[in-house]
C-alpha positions in Angstrom: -100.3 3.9 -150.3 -101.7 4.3 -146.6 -102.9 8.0 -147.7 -104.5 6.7 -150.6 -106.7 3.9 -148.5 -107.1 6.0 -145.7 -109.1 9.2 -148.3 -111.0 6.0 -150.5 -112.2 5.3 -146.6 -113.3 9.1 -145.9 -115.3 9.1 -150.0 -116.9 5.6 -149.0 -118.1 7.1 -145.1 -116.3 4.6 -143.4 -117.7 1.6 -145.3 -115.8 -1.9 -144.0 -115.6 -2.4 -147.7 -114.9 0.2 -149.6 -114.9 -1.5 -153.0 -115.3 0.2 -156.1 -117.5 -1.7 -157.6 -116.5 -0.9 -161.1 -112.9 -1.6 -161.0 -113.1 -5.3 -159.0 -110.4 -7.3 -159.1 -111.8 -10.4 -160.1 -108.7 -12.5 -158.6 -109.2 -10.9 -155.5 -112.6 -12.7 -155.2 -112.8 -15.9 -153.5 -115.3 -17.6 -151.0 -118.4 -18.0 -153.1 -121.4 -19.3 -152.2 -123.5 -20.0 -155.5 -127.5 -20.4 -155.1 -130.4 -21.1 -157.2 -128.6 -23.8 -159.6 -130.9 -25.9 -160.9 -129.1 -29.1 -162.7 -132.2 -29.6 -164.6 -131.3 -26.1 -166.7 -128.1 -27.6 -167.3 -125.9 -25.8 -169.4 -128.0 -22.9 -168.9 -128.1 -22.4 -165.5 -130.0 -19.2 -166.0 -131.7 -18.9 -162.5 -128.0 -19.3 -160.8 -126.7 -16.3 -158.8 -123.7 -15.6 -156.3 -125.4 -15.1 -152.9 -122.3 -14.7 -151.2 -118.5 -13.9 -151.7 -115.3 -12.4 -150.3 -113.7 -9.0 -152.1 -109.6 -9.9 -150.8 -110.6 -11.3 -147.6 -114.1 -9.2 -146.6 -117.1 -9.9 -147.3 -119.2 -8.7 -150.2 -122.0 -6.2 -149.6 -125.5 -7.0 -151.1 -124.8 -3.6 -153.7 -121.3 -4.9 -154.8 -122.5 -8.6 -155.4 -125.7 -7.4 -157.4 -123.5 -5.7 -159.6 -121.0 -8.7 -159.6 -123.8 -10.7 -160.9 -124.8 -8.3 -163.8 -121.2 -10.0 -164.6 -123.1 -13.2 -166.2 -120.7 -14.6 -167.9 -118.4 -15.1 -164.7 -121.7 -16.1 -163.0 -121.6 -18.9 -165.2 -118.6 -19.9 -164.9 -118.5 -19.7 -161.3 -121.8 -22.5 -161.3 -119.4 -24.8 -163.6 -116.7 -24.1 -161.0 -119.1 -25.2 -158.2 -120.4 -28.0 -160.1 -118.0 -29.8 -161.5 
């Protein structure tokens, strides 16, 4: 296991987060910070986005969330989370 992490840390160039985006574990995200809800586009919520989260403890970069929030349908529930 500590081989494995320590080569995904030599491929990612010594990134503090060395995610692959593509396989997140979506339990392993917590933390989130939700912006750009607008209650008056209730249910919609179209303009919401995550502007913040934690990947197991560390946060997100700005590459890992944008492709967290092409993810729109846990976008939206993550607003409903917030909200209510």
């Amino acid at each position: 296991m500590e081989a494995q992490l320590t080569e995904k840390f030599k491929k990612t160039k010594g990134c503090k987060n060395p995610i692959n985006i593509n396989d997140m574990n979506y339990s392993k995200i917590n933390n989130i910070e939700m912006d750009g809800i607008d209650t008056n586009d209730y249910p919609d919520f179209c303009d919401a986005f995550i502007a913040s989260a934690d990947y197991n403890g560390v946060k997100m970069t700005d590459k890992q969330l944008d492709k967290l929030n092409e993810d729109l349908d846990f976008v939206h529930q993550s607003v409903y989370n917030e909200l209510f």
